[in-house]
N, C-alpha and C positions, 0 to 999 in steps of 0.2 A: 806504280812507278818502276823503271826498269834498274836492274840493279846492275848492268855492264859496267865496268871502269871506262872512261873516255880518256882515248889516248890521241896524241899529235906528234906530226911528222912533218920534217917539210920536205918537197919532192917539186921538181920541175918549175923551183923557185915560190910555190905557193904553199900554205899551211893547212895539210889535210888532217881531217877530225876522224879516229875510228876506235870502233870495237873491236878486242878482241879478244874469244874465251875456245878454251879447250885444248885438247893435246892430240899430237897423231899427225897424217895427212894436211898440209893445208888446202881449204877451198876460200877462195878468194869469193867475195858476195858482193855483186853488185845492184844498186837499186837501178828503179824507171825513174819516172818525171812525174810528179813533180815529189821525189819522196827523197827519203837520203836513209842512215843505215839503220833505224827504228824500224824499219819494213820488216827485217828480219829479226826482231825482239820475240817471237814465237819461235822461231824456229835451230834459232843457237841454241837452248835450252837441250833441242830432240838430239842434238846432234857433236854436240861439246864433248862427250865423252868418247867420240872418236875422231874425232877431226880438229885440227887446226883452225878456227875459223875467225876471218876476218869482215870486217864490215864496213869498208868505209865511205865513208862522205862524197861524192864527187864536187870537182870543182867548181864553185857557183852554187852547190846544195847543203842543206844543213851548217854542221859545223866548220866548215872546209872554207877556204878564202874564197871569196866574192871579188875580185878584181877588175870585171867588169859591172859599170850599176845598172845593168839591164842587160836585154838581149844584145849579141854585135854576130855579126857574120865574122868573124875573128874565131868564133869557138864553135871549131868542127870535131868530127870522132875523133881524127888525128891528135889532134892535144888531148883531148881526154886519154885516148891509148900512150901518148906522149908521162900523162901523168901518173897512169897507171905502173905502167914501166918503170920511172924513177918512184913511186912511192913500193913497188916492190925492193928496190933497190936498196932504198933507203931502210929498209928493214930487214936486208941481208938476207932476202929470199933470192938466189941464184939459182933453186932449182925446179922443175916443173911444178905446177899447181892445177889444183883443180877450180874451176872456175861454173861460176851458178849466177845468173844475170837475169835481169827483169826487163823489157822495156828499153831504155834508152842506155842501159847497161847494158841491152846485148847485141847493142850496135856497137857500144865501143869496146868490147871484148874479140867481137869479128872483126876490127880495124888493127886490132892487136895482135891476134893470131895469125891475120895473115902477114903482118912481120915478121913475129916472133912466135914462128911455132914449136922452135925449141924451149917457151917458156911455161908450153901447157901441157898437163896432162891428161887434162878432160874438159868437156863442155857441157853445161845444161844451160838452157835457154830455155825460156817461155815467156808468152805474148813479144814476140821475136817477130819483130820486121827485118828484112833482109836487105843486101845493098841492091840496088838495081828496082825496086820495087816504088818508090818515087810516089808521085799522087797518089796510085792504086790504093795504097792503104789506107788513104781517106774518102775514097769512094762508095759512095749510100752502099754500095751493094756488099761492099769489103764492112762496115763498120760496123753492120748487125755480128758481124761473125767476133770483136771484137769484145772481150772481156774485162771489164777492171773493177 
């Protein structure tokens, strides 16, 4: 069992659920689909004693409010970077961070940066779809290349 404290915030009017251990730098951690912030239960451990590290729920996943009961064309990257923003806010993060995304976190970390690029200080993405990319990443030929 994982032994992180769970913490809550409300940000962008919804109730986000997150981890958070270590000191230094923050990296902000965002999960894919269909996962929320236990993805990174291995990897806070490696990295806590230097870094700030957060982990939160996105909205609709894990701990974090559900206020849709299923899919809606209503929730695009936009709100997600919407929520990301006020859930940094909400924790009195004002200044750049480091940001580390999986998936459908790193769709809405590039929704965000390209806002607010005075809120980052770094990027790592992997299994990273890009904007403009559309069908293509579901295409037989694209999907062998695809890892999870």
């Amino acid at each position: 069992m994982d032994t992180f404290q769970s913490h809550f915030v409300t940000a962008n009017c919804i109730r986000m659920h997150y981890w958070r251990e270590g000191r230094g730098p923050t990296l902000l951690l965002l999960h894919g689909w269909p996962e929320f912030c236990r993805t990174w239960r291995r990897l806070i451990p490696l990295l806590a004693e230097k870094f700030d590290l957060i982990a939160p729920d996105l909205r609709g996943f894990g701990d974090s409010d559900k206020p849709d009961p299923g899919p809606t064309d209503a929730m695009t990257v936009d709100v997600l970077a919407d929520d990301t923003l006020a859930f940094l806010d909400a924790l009195g993060i004002d200044r750049p961070v480091g940001f580390v995304a999986h998936d459908v976190g790193a769709y809405v970390i590039q929704a965000f940066v390209r806002r607010w690029p005075e809120r980052a200080a770094g990027l790592f993405f992997f299994n990273c779809p890009y904007p403009g990319i559309g069908r293509r990443w579901a295409e037989p030929e694209h999907l062998k290349e695809i890892w999870y």
